[in-house]
MIMARTI-35551 format. One line per field, with one value per atom (N, C-alpha, C): atom name; x, y, z; residue number from 1; residue in three letters. Coordinates in Angstrom, 3 decimals, m for minus. Each point is the difference from the previous one (the first is absolute). Example, Ala and Ser with C-alpha at 12.3 -4.5 7.8 and 13.67 -1.06 7.14 Angstrom:
site = c(N	CA	C	N	CA	C)
east = c(13.190	m0.890	0.900	m0.350	0.820	m0.770)
north = c(m5.690	1.190	1.200	1.050	1.190	1.090)
up = c(7.800	0.000	0.000	m0.720	0.060	0.730)
pos = c(1	1	1	2	2	2)
code = c(ALA	ALA	ALA	SER	SER	SER)
//
This chain:
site = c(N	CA	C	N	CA	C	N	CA	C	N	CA	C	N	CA	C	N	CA	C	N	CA	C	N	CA	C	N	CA	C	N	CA	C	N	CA	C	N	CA	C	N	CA	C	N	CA	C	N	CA	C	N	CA	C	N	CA	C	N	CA	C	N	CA	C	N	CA	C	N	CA	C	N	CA	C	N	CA	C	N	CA	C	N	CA	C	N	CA	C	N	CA	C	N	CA	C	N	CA	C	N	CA	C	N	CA	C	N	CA	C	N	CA	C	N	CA	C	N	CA	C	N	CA	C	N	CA	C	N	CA	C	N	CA	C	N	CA	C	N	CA	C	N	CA	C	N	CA	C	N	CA	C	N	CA	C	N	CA	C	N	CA	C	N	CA	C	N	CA	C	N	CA	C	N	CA	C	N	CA	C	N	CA	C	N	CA	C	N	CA	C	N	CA	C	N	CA	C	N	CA	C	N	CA	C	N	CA	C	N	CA	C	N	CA	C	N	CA	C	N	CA	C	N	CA	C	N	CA	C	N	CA	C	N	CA	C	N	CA	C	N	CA	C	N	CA	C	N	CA	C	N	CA	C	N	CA	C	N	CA	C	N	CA	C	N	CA	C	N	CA	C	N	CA	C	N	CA	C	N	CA	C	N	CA	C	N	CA	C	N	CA	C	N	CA	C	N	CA	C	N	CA	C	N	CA	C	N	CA	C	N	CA	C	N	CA	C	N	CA	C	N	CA	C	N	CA	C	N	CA	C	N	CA	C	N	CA	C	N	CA	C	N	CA	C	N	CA	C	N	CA	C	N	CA	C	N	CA	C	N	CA	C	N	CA	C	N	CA	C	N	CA	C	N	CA	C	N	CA	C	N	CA	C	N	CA	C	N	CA	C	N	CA	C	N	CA	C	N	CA	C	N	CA	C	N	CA	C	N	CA	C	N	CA	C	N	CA	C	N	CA	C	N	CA	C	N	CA	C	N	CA	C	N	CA	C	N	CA	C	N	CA	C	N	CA	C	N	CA	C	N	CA	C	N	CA	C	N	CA	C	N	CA	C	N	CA	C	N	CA	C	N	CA	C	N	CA	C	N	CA	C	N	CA	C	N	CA	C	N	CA	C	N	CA	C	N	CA	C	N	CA	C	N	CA	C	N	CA	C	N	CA	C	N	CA	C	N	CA	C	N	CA	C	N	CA	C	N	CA	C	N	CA	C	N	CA	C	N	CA	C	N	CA	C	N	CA	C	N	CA	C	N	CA	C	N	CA	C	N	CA	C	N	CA	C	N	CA	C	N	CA	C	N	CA	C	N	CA	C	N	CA	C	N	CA	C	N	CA	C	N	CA	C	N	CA	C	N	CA	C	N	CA	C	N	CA	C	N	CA	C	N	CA	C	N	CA	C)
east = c(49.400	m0.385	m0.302	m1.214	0.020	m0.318	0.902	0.514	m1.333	m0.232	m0.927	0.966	0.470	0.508	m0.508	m0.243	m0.633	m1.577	m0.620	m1.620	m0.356	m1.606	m0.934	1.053	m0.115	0.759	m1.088	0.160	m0.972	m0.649	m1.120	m0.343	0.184	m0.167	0.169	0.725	1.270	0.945	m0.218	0.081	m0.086	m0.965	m0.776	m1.281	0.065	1.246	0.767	m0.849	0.645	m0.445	m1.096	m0.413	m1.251	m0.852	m0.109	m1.250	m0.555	0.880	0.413	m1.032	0.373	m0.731	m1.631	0.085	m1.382	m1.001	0.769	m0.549	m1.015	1.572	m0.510	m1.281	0.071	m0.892	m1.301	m0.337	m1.194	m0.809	0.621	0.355	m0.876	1.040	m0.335	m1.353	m0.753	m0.910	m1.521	m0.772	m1.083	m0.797	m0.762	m1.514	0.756	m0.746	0.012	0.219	m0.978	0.227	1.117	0.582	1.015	1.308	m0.029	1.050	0.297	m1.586	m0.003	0.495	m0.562	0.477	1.909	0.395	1.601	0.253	m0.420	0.713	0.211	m1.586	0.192	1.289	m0.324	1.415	1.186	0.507	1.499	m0.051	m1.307	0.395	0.219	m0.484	0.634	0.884	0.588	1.507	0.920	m0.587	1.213	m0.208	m0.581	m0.137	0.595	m0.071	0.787	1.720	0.529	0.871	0.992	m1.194	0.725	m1.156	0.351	m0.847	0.101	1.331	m0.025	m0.374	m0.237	m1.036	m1.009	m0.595	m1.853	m0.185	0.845	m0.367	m0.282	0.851	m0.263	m1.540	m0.448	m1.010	m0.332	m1.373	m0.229	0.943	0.420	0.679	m0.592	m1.160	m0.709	m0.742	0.231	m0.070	1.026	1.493	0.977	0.067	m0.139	0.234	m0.942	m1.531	m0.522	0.616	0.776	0.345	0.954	0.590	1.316	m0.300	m1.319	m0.351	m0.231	m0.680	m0.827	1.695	0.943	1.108	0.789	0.060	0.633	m0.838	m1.353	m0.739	m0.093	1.101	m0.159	m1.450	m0.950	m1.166	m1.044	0.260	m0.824	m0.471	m0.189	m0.561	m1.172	m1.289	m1.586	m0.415	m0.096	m1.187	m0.371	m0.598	m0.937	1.088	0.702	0.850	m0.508	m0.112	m0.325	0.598	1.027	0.255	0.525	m0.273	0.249	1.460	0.601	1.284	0.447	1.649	0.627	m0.389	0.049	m0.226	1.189	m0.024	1.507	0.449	m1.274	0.557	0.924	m1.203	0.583	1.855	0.084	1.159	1.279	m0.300	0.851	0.162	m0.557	m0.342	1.094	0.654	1.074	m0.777	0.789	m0.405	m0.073	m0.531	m0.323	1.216	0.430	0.898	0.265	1.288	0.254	0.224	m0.709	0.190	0.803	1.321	0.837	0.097	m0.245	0.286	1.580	m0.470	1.166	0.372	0.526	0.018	0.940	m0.045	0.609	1.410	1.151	1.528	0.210	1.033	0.933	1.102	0.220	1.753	m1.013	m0.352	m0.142	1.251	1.020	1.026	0.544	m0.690	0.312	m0.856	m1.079	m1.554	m0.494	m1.365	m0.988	0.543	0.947	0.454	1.043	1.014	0.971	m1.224	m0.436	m0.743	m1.198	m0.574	m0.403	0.954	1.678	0.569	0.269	0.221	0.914	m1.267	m1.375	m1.038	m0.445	0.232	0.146	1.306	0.864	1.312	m0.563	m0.530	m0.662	m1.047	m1.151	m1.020	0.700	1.615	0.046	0.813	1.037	0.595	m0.864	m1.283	m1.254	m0.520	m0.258	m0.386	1.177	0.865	0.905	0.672	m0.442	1.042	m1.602	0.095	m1.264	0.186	0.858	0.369	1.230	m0.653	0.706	0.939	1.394	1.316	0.234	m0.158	0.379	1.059	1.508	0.855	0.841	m0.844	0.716	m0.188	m1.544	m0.438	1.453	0.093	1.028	0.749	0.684	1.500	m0.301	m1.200	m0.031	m0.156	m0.611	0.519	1.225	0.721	1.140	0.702	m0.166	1.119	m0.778	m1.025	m0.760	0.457	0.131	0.811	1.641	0.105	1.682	1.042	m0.937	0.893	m0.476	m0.860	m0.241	m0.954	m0.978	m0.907	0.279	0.327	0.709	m0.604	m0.397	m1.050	0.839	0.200	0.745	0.000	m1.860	0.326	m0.868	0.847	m0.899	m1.810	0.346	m1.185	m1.226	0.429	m1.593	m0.938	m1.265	m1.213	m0.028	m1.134	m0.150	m0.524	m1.141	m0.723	0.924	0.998	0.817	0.727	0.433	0.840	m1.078	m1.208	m0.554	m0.421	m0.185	0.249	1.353	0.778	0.771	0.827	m0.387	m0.056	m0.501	m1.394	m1.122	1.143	0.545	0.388	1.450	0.396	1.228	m0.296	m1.022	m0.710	m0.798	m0.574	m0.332	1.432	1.025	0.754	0.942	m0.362	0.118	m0.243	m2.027	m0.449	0.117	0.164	0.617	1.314	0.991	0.819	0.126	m1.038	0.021	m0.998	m0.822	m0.597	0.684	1.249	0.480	0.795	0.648	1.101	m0.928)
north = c(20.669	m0.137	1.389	0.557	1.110	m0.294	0.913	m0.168	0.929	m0.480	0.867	1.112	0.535	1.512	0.797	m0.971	0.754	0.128	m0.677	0.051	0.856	0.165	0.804	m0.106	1.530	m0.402	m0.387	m0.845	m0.431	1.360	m0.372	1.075	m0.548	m1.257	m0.802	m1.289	0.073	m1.120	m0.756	0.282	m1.047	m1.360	0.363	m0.769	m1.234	0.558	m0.427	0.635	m0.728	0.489	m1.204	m0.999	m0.693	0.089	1.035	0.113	1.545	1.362	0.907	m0.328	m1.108	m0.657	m0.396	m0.489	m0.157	0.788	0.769	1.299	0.792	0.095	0.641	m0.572	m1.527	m0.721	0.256	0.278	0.206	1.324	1.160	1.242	0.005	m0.804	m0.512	m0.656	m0.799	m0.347	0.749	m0.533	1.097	m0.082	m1.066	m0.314	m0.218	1.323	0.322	m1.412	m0.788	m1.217	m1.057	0.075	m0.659	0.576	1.337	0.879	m0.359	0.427	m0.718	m1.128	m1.121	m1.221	m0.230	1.031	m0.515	0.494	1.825	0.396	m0.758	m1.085	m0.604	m1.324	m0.690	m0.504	0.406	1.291	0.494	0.443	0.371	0.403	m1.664	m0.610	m0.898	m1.072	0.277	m0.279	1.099	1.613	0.403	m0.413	m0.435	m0.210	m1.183	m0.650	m1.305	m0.268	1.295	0.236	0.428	0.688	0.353	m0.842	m1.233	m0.225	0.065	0.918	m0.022	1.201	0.949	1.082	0.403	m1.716	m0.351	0.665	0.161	0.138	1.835	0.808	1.363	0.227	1.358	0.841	0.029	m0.182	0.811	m0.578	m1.379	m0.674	0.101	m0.149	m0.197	1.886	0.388	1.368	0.601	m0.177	0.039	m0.608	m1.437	m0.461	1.017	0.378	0.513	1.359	0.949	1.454	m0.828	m1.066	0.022	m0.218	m0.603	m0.825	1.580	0.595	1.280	1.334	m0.317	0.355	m0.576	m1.016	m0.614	0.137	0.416	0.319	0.957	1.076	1.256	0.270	m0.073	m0.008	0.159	m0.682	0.135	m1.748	m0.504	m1.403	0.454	m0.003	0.062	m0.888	0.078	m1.387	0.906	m0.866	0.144	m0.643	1.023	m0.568	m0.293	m1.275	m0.611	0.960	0.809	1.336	1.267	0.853	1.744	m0.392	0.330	m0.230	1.214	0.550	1.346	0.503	1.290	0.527	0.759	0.169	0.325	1.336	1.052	1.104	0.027	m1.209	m0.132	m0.541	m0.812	m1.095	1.465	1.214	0.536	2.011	m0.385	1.380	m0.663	1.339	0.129	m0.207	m0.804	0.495	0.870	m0.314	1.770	0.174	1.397	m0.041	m0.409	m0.330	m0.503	1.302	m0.012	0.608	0.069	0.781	m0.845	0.405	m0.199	0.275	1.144	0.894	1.254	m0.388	m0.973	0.380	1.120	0.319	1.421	m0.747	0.512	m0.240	1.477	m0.513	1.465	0.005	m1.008	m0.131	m1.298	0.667	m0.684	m0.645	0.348	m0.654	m1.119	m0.482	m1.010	m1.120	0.240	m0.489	m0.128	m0.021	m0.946	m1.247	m1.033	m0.918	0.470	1.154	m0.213	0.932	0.887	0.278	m1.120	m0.774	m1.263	m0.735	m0.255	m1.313	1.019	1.367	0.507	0.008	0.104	m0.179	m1.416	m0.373	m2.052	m0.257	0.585	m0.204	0.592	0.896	0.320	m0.954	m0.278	m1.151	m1.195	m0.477	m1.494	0.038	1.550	0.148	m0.347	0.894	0.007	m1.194	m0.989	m1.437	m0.589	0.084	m1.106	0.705	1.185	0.912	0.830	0.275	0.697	1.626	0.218	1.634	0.426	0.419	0.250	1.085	m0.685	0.554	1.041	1.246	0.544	0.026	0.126	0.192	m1.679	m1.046	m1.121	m0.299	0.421	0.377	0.566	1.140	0.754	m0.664	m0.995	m0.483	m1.178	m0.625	m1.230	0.724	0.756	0.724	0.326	0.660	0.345	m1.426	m0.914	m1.640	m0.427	0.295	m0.330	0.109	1.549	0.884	m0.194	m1.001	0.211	0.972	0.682	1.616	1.225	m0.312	1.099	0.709	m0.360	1.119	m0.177	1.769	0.325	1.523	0.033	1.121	0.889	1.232	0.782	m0.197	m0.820	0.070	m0.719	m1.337	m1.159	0.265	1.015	m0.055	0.721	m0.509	0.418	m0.804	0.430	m1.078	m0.510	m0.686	m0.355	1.351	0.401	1.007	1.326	m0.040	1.319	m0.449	m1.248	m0.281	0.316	m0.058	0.123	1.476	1.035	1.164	0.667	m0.465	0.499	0.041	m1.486	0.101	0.507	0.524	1.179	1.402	0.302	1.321	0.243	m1.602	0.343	m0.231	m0.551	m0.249	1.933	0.553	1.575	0.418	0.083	1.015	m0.446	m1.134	m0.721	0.866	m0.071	0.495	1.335	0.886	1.366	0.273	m0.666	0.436	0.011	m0.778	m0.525	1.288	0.440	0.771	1.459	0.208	1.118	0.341	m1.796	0.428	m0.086)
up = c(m12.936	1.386	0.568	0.862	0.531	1.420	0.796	1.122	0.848	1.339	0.372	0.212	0.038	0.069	m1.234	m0.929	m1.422	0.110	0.520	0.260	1.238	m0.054	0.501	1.712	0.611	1.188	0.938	1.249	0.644	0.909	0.081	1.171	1.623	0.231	1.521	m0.700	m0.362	0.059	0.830	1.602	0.824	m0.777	m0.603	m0.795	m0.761	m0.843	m1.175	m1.554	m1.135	m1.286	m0.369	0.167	0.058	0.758	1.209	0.592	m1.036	m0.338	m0.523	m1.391	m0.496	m1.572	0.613	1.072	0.212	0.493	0.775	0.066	m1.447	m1.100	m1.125	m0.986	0.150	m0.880	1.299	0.860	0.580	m0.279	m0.309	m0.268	m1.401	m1.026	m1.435	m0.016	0.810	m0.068	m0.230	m0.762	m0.541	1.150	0.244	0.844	1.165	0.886	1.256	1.257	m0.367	0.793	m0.178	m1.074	0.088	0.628	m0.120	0.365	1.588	0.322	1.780	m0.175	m0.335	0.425	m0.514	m0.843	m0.024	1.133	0.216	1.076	1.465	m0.125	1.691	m0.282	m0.852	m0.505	0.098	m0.243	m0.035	1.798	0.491	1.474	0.510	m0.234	0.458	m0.031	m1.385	m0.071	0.581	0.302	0.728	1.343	0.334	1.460	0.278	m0.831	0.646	m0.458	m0.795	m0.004	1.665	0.661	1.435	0.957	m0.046	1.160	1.452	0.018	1.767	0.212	m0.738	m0.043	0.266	m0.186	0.664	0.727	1.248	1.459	0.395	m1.372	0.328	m0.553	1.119	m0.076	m1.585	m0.451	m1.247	m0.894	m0.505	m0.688	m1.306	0.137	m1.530	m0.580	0.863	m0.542	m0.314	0.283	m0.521	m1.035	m0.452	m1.617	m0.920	0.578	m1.203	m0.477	1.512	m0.357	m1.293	0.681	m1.222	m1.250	m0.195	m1.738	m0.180	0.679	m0.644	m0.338	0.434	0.194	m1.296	m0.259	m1.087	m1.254	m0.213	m1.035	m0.027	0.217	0.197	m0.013	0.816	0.572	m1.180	m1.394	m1.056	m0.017	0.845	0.225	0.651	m0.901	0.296	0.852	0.965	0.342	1.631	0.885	1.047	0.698	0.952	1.217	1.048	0.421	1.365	0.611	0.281	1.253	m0.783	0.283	m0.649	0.390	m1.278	m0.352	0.148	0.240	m0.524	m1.139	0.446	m2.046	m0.090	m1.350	m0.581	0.538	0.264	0.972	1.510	0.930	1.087	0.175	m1.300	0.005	m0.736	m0.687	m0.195	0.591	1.403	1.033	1.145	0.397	0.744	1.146	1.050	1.294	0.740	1.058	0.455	1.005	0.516	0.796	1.262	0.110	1.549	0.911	1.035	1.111	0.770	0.200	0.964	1.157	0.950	1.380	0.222	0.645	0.189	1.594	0.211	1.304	0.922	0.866	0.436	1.026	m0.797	0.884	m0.010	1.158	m0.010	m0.927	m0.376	m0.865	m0.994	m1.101	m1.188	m0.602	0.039	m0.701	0.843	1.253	0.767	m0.412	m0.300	m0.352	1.438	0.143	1.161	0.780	m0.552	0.479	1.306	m0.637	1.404	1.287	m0.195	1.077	0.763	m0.872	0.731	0.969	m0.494	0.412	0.938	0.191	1.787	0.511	m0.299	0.959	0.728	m1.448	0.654	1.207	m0.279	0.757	1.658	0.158	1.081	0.793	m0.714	0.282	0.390	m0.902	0.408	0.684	0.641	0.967	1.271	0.211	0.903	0.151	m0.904	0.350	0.591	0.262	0.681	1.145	0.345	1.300	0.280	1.148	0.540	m0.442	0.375	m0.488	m0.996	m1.086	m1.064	0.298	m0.511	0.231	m1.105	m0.535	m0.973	m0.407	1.146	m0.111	m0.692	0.236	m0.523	m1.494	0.103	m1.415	m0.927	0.123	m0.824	0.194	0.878	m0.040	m0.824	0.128	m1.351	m1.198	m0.258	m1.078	m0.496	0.892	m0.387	m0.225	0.845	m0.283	m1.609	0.154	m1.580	m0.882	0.030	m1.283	m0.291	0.742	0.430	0.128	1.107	0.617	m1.225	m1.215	m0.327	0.229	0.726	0.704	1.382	0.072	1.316	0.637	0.800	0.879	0.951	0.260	0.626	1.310	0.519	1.319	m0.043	0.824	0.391	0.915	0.295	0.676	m0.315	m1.264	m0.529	m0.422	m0.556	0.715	m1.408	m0.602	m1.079	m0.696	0.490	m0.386	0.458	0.207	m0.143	m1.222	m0.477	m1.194	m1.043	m0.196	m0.917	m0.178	1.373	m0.329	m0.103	0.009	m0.584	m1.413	m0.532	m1.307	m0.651	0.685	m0.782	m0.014	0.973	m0.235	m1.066	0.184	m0.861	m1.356	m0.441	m1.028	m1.053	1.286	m0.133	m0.084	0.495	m0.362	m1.138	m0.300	m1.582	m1.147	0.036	m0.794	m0.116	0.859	0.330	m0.471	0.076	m0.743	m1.485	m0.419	m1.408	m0.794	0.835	m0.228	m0.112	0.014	0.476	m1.141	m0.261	m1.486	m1.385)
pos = c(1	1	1	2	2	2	3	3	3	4	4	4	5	5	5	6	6	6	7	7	7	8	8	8	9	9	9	10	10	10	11	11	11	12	12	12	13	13	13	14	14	14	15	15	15	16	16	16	17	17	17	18	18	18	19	19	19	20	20	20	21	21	21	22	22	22	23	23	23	24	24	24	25	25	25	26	26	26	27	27	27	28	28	28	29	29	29	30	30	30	31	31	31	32	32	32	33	33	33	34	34	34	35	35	35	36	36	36	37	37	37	38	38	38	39	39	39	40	40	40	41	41	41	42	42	42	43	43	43	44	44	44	45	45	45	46	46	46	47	47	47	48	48	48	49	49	49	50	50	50	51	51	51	52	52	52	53	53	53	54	54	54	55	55	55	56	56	56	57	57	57	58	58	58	59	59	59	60	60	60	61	61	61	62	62	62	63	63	63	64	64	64	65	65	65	66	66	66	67	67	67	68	68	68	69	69	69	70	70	70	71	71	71	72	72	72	73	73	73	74	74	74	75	75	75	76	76	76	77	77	77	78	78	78	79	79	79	80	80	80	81	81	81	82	82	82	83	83	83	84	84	84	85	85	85	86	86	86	87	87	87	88	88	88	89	89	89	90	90	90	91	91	91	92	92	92	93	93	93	94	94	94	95	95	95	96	96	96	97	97	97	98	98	98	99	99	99	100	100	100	101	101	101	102	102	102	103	103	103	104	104	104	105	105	105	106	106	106	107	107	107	108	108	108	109	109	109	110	110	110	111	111	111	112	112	112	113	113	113	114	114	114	115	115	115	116	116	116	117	117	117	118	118	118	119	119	119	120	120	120	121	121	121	122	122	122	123	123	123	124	124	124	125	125	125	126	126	126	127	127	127	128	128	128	129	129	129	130	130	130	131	131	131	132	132	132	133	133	133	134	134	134	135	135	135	136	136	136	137	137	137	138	138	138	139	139	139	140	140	140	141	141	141	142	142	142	143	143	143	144	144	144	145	145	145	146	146	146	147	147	147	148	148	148	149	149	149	150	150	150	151	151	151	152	152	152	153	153	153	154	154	154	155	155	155	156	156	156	157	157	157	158	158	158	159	159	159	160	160	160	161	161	161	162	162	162	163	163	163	164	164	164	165	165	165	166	166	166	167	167	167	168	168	168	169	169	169	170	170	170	171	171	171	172	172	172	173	173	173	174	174	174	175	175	175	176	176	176	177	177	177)
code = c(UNK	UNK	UNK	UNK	UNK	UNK	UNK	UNK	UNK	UNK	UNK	UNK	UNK	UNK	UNK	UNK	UNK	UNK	UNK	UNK	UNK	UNK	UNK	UNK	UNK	UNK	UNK	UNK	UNK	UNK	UNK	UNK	UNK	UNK	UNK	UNK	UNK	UNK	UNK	UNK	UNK	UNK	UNK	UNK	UNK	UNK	UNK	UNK	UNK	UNK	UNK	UNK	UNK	UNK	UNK	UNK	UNK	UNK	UNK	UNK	UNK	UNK	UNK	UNK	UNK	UNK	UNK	UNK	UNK	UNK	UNK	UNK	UNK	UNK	UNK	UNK	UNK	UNK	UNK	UNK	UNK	UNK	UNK	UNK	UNK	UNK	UNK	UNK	UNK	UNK	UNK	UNK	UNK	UNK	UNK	UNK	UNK	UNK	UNK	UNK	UNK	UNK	UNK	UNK	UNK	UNK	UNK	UNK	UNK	UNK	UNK	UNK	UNK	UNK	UNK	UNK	UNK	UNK	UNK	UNK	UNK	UNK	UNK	UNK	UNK	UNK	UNK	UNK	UNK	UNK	UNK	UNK	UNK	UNK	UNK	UNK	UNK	UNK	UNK	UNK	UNK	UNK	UNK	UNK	UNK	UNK	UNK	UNK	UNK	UNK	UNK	UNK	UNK	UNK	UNK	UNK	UNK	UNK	UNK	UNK	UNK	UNK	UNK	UNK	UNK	UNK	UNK	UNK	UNK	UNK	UNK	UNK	UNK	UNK	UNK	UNK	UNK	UNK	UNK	UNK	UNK	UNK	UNK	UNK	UNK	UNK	UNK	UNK	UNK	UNK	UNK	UNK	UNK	UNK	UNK	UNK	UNK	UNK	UNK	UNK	UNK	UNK	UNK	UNK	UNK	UNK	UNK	UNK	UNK	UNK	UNK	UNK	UNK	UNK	UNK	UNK	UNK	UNK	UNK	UNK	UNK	UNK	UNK	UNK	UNK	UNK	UNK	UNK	UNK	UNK	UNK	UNK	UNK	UNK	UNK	UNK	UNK	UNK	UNK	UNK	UNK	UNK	UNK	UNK	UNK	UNK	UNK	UNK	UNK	UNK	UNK	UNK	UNK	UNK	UNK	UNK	UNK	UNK	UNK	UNK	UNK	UNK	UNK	UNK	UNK	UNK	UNK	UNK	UNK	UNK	UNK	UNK	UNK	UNK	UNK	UNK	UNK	UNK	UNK	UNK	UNK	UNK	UNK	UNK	UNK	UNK	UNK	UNK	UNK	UNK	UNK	UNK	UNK	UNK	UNK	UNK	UNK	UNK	UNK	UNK	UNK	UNK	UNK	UNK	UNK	UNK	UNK	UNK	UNK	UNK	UNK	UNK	UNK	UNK	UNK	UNK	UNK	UNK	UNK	UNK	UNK	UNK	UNK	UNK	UNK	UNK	UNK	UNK	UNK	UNK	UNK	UNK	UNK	UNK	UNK	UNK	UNK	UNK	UNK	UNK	UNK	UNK	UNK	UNK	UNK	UNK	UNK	UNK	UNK	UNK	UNK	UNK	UNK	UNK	UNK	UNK	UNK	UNK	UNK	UNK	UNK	UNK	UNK	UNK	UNK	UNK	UNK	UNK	UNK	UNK	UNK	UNK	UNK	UNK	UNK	UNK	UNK	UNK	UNK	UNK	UNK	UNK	UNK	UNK	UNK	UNK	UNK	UNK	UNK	UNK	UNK	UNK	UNK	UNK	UNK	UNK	UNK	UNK	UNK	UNK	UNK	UNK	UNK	UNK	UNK	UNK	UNK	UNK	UNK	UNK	UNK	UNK	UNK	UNK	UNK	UNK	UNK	UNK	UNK	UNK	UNK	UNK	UNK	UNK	UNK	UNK	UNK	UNK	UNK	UNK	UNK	UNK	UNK	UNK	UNK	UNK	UNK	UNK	UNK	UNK	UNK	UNK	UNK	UNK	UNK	UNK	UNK	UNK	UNK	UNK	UNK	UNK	UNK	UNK	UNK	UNK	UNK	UNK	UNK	UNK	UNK	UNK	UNK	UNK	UNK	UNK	UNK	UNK	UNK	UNK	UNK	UNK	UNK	UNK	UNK	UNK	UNK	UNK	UNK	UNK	UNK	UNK	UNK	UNK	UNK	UNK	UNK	UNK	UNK	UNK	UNK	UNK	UNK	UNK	UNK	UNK	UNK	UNK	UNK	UNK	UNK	UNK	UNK	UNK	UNK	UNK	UNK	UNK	UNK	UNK	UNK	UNK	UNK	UNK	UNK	UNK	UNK	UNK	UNK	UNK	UNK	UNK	UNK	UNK	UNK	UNK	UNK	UNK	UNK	UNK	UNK)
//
């Protein structure tokens, strides 16, 4: 008995090992026109393998990348659509770009400086004049008493400059040892 773990490994399993065989006997075939006519045959036994698939974009140009994919692209014939070629199918993509966006405290990420700016806006939608000072005290009940400010009466935008400066004499000291 030989186990498929002992035979040819598949190239698109999803497929199975009898579409894989039919693939190869089309491949095997001498005269050009018959080759076509298996290949439209096996595209359309894979196709009706996924038939709820119908409904995506470019369905049938997907089965042929795949026959032309499973014949490691040495299946001759005249493709009803320009199939992948074996270059495109083994070239890296190109790089991702990633957006740098600019914080003051990277090790916070972009998110907490959004949510104390949101905390402002949805303070401002429901009270006509934004309270800074209540601001910081929901904060502080937030944190549960661990963020705590020397002097209540400071604004938002004095809390945020002043984290700038204690932040500089951060990097200043670090710079020193």
């Amino acid at each position: 008995m030989i186990y498929n773990t002992q035979k040819k490994k598949l190239v698109m399993p999803e497929y199975g090992r009898n579409i894989q065989n039919m693939v190869d006997h089309c491949v095997m075939l001498k005269e050009k026109d018959e080759r076509r006519k298996c290949a439209y045959a096996v595209v359309d036994i894979m196709g009706s393998m996924f038939p709820h698939l119908r409904d995506v974009n470019d369905f049938k140009h997907i089965l042929w990348d795949h026959l032309a994919i499973m014949s490691d692209f040495k299946l001759d014939i005249d493709y009803p659509y320009e199939v992948v070629t074996k270059e495109d199918l083994n070239t890296a993509p190109d790089k991702l770009n990633y957006s740098r966006p600019t914080m003051k405290f990277r090790h916070y990420g972009k998110l907490l400086e959004k949510m104390i700016t949101q905390m402002k806006k949805s303070y401002s939608q429901w009270n006509k004049e934004v309270d800074d000072e209540k601001i910081i005290a929901d904060l502080l009940e937030l944190s549960g008493g661990k963020i705590q400010l020397d002097n209540e009466s400071y604004s938002i935008a004095d809390v945020k400059s002043t984290a700038s400066k204690r932040r500089l004499k951060t990097i200043k000291s670090q710079r020193r040892k």
